[in-house]
DRENNUNU-568290 format. One record per residue: residue in one letter; x, y, z of N, C-alpha, C, O, CB in turn. Coordinates in pm, whole numbers, plus 50000, padded with zeros to 5 digits. Glycine has a CB too. Layout:
BEGIN
AXYZXYZXYZXYZXYZ;...
//
This chain:
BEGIN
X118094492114374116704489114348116104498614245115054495814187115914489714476;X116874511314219115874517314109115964512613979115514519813891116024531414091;X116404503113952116434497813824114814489113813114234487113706117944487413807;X114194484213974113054473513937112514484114063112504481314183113264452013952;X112224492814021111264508814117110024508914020108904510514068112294530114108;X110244506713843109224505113791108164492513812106944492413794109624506513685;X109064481613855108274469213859107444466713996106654457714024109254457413836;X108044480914090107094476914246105734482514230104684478114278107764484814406;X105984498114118104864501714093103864496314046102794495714107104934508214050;X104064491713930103524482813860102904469413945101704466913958104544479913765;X103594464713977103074455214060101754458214198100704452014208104404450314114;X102314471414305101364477314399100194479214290099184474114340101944491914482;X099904484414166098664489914074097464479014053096254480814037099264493913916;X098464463814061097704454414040096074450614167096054452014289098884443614030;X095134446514091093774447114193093704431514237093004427814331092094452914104;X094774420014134094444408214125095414399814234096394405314283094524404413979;X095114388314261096144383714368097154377114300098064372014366095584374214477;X097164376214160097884365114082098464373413966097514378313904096864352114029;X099884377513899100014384113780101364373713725102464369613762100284402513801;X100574373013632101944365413492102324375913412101624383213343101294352213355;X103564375813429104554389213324105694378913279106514373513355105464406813437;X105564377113117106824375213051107854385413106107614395913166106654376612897;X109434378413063110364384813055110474399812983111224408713025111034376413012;X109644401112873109414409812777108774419112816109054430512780108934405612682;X107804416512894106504423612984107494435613097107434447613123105384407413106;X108414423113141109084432813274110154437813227110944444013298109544425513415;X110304436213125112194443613081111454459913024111964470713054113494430912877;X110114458412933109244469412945108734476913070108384488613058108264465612890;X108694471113182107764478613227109214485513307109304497813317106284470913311;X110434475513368111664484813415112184492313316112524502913369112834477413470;X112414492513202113304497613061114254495113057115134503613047113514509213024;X114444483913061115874477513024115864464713012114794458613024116934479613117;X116664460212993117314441512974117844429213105118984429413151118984443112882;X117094422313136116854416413219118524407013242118874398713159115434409713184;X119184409813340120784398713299120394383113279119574375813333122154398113457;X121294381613182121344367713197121014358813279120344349313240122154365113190;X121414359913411121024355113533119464356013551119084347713635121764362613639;X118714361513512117194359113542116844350113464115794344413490116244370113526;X117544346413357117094325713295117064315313384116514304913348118304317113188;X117754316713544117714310313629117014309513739117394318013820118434310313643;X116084302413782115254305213902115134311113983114194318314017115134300413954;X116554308014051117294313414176117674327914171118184332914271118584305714200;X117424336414044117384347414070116344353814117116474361414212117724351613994;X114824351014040114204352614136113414348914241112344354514261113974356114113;X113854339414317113714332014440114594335714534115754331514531113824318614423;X114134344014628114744350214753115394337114863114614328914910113394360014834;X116614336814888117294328014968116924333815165117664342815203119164329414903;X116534331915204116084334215352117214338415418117234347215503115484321815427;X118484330015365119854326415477120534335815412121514340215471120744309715487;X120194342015260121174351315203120814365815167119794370815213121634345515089;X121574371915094121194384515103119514387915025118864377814996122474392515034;X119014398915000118444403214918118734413214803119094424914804117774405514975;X118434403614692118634413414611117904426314517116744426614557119074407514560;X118044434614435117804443914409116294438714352115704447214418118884450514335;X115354432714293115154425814243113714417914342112504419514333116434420714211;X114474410414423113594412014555113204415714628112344410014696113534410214606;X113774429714652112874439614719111844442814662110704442114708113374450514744;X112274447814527111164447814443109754442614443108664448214428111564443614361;X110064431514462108584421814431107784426614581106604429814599108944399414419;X109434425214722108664422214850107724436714879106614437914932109864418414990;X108654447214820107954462214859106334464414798105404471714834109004475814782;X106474455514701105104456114631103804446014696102654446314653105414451414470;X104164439214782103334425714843103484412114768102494404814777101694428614840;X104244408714715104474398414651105694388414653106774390814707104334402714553;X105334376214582106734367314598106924364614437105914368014375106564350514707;X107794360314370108054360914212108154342414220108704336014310109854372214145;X107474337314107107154319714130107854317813957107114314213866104784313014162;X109274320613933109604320613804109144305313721108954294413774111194323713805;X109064308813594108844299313485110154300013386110084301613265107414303113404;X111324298613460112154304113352112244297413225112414306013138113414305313394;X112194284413170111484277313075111264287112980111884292212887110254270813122;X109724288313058108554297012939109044308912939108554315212845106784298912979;X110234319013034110284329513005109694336913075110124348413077110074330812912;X108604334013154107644340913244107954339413403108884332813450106204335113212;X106904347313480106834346713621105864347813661105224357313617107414353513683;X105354340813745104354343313828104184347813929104324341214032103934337213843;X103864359213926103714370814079102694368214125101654367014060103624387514070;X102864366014313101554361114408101824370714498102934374414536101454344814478;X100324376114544100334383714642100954378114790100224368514816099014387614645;X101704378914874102204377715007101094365915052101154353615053102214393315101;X099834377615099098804378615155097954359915122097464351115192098084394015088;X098224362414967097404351814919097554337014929096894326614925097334353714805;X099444343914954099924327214987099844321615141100084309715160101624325114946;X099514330215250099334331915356098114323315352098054311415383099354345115397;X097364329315319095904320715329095564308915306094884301315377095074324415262;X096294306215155096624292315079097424284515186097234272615210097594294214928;X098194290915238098974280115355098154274815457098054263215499100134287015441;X097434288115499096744286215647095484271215592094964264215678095684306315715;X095274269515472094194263115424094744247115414094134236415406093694270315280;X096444251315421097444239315417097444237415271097774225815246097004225115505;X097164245415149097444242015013098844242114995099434231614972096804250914917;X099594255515004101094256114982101814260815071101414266315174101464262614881;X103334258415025104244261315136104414276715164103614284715115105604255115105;X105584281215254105484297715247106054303215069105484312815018106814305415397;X106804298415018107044304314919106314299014795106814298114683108324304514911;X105124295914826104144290114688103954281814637102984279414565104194292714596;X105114273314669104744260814658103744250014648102724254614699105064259214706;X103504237214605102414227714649102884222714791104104222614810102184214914540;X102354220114854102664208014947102514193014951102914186615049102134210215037;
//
């Protein structure tokens, strides 16, 4: 995990419930180069049934879930908390989803 230790910080600093960080944004804010494998969703989308990775702790230690755009290159970071509420309201699923 100390490779994305910069990105929990970064992330805990935030005041907002919602943060969009390009790829570019977070390869800056960890200092380094994001693998290949983060062009794919499923990297950062935590599997329930599988392990966690370095990556997802990250986001979880910070209060957040990562809602990738791999497309655009971006991600959308949601507070835990926020999607909790949004659920309880019946908007989205646990991982951010619409319903």
């Amino acid at each position: 995990m100390a490779k994305y230790a910069p990105l929990t910080s970064f992330l805990r600093r935030q005041k907002q419930a919602e943060v969009d960080l390009t790829f570019r944004d977070i390869e800056r804010i960890v200092g380094g180069i994001l693998p290949k494998a983060a062009a794919v969703d499923g990297w950062w989308r935590a599997d329930p049934s599988g392990p966690l990775m370095p990556q997802h702790i990250a986001f979880a230690n910070a209060g957040f879930v990562a809602v990738p755009r791999t497309r655009a290159e971006t991600v959308h970071f949601v507070r835990r908390d926020a999607i909790r509420a949004s659920a309880n309201a019946g908007q989205v699923d646990e991982w951010g989803g619409p319903l």
